[in-house]
C-alpha positions in Angstrom: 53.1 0.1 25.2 50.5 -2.4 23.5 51.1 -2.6 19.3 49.1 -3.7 17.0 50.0 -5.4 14.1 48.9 -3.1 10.2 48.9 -4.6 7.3 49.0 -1.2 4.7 46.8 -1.7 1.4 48.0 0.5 -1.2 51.5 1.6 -1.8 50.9 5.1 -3.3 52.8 8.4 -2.2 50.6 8.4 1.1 52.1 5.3 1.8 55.9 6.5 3.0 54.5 8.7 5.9 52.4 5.9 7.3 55.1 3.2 6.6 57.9 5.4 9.0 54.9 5.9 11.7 56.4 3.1 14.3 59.6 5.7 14.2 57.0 8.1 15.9 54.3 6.1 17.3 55.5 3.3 19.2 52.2 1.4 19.1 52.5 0.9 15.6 54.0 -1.9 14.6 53.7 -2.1 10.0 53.1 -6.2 9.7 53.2 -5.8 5.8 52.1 -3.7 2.6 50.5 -5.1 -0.2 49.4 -3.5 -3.7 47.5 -4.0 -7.0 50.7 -3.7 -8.6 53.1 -6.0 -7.1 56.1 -4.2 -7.7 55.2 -1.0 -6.3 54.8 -2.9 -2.8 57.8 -4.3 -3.2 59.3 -1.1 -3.6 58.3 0.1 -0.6 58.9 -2.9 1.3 62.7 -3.3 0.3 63.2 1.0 1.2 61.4 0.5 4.8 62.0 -3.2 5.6 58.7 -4.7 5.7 57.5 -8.0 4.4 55.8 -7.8 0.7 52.5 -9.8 0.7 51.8 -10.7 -3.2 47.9 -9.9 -2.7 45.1 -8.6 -0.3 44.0 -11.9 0.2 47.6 -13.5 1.6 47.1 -10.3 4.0 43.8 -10.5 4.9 44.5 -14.4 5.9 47.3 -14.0 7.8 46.2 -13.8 11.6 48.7 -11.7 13.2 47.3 -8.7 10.8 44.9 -7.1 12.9 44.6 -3.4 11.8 44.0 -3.0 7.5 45.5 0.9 7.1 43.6 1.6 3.9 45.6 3.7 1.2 43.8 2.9 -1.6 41.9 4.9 -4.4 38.6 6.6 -3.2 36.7 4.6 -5.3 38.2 1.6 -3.4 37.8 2.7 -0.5 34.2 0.0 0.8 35.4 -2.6 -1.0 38.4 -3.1 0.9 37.0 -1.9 4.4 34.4 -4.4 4.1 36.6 -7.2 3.3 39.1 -6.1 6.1 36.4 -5.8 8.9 34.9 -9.5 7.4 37.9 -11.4 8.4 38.2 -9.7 12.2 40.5 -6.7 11.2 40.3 -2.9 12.7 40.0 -0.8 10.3 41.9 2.8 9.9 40.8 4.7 6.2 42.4 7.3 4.0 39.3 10.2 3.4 36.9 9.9 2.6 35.3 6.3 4.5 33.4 5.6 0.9 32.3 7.2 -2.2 28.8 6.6 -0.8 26.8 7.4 1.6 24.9 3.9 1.2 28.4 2.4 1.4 29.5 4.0 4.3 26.8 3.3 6.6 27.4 -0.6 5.5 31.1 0.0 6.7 29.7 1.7 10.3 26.8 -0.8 10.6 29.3 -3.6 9.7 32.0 -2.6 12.4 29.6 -2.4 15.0 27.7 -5.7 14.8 31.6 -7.2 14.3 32.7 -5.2 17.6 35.6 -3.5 15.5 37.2 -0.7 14.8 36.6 2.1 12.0 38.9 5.2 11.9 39.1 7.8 8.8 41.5 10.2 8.1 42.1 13.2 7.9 43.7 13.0 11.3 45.2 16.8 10.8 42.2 17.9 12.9 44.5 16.7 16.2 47.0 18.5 15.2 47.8 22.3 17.3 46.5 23.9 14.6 42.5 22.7 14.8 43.2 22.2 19.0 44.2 25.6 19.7 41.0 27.1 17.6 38.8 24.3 19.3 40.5 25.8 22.6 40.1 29.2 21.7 36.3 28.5 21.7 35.9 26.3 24.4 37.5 28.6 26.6 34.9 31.3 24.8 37.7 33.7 23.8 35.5 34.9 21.1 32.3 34.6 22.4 29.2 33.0 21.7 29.7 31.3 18.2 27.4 33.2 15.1 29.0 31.3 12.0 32.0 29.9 9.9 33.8 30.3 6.3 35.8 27.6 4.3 37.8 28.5 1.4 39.2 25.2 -0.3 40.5 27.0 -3.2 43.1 25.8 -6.4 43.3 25.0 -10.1 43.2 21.4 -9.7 46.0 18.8 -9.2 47.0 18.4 -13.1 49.7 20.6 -13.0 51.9 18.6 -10.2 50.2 15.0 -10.5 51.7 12.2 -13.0 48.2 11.2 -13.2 45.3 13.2 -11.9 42.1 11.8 -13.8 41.0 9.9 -11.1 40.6 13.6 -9.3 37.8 14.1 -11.9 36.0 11.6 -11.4 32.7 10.9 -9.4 33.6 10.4 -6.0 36.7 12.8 -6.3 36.4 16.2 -7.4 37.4 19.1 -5.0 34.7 18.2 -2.6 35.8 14.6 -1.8 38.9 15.0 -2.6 39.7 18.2 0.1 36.4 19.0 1.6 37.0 16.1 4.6 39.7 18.2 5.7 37.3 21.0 5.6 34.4 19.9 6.6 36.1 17.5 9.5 37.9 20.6 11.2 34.2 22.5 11.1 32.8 19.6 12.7 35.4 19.6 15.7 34.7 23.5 15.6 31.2 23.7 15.5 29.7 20.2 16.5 27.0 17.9 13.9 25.8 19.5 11.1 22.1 19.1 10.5 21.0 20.3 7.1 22.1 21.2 4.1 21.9 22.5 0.7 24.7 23.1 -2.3 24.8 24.7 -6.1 27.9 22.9 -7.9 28.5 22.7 -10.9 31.8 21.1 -13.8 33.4 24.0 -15.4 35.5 22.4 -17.7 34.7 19.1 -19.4 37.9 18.6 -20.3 41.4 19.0 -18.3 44.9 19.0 -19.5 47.8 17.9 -18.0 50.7 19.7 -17.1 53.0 17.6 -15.1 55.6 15.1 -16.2 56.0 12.8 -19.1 52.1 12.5 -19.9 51.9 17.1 -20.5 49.8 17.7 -23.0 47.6 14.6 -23.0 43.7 15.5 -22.1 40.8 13.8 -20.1 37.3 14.0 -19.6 36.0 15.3 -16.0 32.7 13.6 -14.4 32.5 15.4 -11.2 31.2 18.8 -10.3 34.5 20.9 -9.8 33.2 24.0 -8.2 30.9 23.5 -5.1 29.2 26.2 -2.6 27.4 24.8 0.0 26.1 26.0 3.1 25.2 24.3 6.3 23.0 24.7 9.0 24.4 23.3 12.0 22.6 21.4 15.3 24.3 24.2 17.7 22.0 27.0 15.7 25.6 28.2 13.7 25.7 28.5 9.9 28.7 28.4 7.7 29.7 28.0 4.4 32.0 26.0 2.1 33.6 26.3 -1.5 35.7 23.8 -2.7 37.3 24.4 -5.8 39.6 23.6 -8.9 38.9 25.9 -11.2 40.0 29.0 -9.7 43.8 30.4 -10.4 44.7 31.7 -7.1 43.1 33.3 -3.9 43.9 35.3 -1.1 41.2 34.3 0.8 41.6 32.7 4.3 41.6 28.8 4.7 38.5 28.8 7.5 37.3 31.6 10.1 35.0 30.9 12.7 32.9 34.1 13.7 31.6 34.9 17.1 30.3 37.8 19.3 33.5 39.0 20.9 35.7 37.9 18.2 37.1 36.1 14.8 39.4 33.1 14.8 41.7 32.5 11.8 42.0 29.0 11.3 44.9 27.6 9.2 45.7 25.0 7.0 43.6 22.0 7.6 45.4 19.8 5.3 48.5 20.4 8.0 48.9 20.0 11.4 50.4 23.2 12.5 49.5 26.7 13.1 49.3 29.8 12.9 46.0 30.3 15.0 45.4 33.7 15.2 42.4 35.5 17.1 40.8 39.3 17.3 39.1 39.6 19.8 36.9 43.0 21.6 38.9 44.9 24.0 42.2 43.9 22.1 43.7 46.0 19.5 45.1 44.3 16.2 45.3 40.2 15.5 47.0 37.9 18.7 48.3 34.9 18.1 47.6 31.8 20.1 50.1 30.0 22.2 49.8 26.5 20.6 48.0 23.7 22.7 50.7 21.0 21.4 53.6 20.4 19.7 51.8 18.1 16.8 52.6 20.5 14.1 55.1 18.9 12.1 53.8 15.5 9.5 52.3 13.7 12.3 50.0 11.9 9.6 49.3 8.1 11.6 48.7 9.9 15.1 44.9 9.5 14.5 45.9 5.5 13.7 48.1 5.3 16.7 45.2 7.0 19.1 42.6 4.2 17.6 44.9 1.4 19.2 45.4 2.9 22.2 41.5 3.4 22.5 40.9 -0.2 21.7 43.4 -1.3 24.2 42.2 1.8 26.7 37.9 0.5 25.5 37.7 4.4 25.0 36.5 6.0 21.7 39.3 7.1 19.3 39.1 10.6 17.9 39.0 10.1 14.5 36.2 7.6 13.9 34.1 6.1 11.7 30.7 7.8 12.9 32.1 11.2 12.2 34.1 10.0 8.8 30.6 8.6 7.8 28.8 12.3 8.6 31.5 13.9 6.4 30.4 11.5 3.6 27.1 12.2 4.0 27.3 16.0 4.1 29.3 15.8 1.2 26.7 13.6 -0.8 23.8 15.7 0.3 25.5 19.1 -0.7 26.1 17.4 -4.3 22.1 16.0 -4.2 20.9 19.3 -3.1 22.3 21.2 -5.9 20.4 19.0 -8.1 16.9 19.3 -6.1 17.2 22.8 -5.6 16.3 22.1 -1.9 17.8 21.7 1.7 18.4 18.2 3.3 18.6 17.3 6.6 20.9 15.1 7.5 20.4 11.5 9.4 23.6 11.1 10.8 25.1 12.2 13.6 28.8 12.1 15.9 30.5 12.7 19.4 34.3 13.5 19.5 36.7 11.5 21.4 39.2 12.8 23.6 42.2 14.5 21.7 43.9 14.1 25.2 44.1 10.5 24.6 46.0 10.5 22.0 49.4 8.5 23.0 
């Protein structure tokens, strides 16, 4: 099979699933990881035998790199994509592409006069999980299609994370931070959102952590924290999203998708796997879908490894840059509609590659 060569920027937690993907995916071949702080690269490259490059430029230099995996913070996120596609590399991103809007489009724009690649995670909608509920509505098992629920719902990351105020601020918050997971799985579902409009709004100013050796110590929060928003979709479907952290618990579902004949039960889109389960007219009770794949364990990198074999196959990958960039920008616009009171229509738009590519 033909590799490709990743040079990994950032060596946070994210970093040890990506760094044993060529144990998976054998297109995938890690060239090097590099980090801010030095010695947390070198960590990681001593525990999975990689080369340590001292800094982004030694990486972005070398010419045998010719994917940039992105793992850095959010607010990162541009900076790095830019520089990667300026010296000739493919680029793969953690969620979301950009903080931005304005900055995303400059990463698409970018890529395409550059003839290179742009891929954003999350790449959990290839799992079985999102493929048997797409299936389950392709094959019109609950008929025609009338709407959708999201439920991203928690008290926020302080009580497990060592250092969570970057969650807080702008360009993380609940709705960047989870809604791509969210909000990409509704748009395999249900197809290009074209308006929409949001109320959100920052709870607590403050936040205490809870975790580790830094309990006790407070911080301020700059992004809204509890978001409803609610979309109007190109195929005629509504649906609705809330993403928050200030909520204790919730038995509420994770999505549902609502049509004529039926309801689908869609789990976990921050996973892989299932359970998909379906009621459907003329059947008594909840069924439970035969999965379409076995991609339910930690397959994070899959939606990487399918944007090499589509370079190498000139097909489009699956998780690309076009509908990373419409996730930004219905994300921005629920945020900037809460604050005009109004609905916006969204400019962008997105076709999905083949999840039967996927190598």
């Amino acid at each position: 099979m033909n590799k490709m060569r990743v040079g990994i920027v950032g060596a946070g937690n994210i970093s040890d699933i990506y760094l044993a993907a060529p144990s998976k995916f054998s297109n995938i071949e890690i060239a090097g990881i590099t980090d801010l702080i030095s010695s947390k690269a070198e960590e990681k490259a001593e525990k999975y035998g990689v080369p340590h490059y001292p800094d982004l430029a030694t990486m972005l230099e070398d010419p045998s790199v010719e994917v940039i995996l992105n793992l850095t913070i959010p607010s990162a996120h541009a900076e790095i994509s830019l520089m990667a596609l300026d010296h000739g590399k493919h680029v793969y991103s953690e969620k979301p592409l950009a903080t931005k809007f304005e900055d995303g489009k400059e990463i698409i724009s970018k890529a395409k006069r550059l003839n290179l690649r742009v891929g954003v995670a999350p790449d959990t909608i290839l799992g079985a999980g999102i493929q048997t509920a797409l299936k389950l509505i392709e094959d019109g098992e609950i008929g025609s299609i009338v709407g959708a629920k999201a439920f991203m719902m928690g008290s926020g990351p302080e009580s497990w994370h060592p250092n969570p105020a970057f969650f807080y601020e702008t360009g993380a918050g609940p709705l960047f931070d989870m809604g791509p997971y969210y909000l990409s799985s509704l748009l395999v579902l249900l197809g290009p959102i074209d308006c929409v409009t949001g109320i959100a709004q920052t709870t607590y100013r403050e936040r205490t952590i809870r975790s580790a050796e830094r309990a006790g110590e407070t911080f301020p929060v700059t992004t809204p924290t509890h978001v409803e928003g609610l979309m109007h979709f190109k195929s005629n479907v509504t649906a609705s999203i809330t993403a928050t952290f200030d909520i204790h618990q919730s038995k509420l579902p994770f999505i549902e998708v609502y049509g004529s004949k039926g309801t689908i039960h869609v789990p976990d889109p921050n996973f892989f796997g299932g359970p998909v389960t379906y009621l459907t007219t003329g059947h008594e009770g909840w069924q439970e879908a035969e999965l379409v794949s076995d991609l339910t364990g930690n397959e994070r990198g899959i939606g990487l490894s399918n944007m090499i074999a589509s370079i190498f196959a000139n097909e489009q990958h699956y998780c690309h840059g076009e509908l990373g960039l419409h996730v930004l920008e219905s994300m921005e616009k629920l945020l900037e509609s809460s604050v005009q009171r109004t609905f916006l229509p969204l400019e962008t738009t997105f076709s999905t590659g083949e999840a039967s590519s996927v190598k």
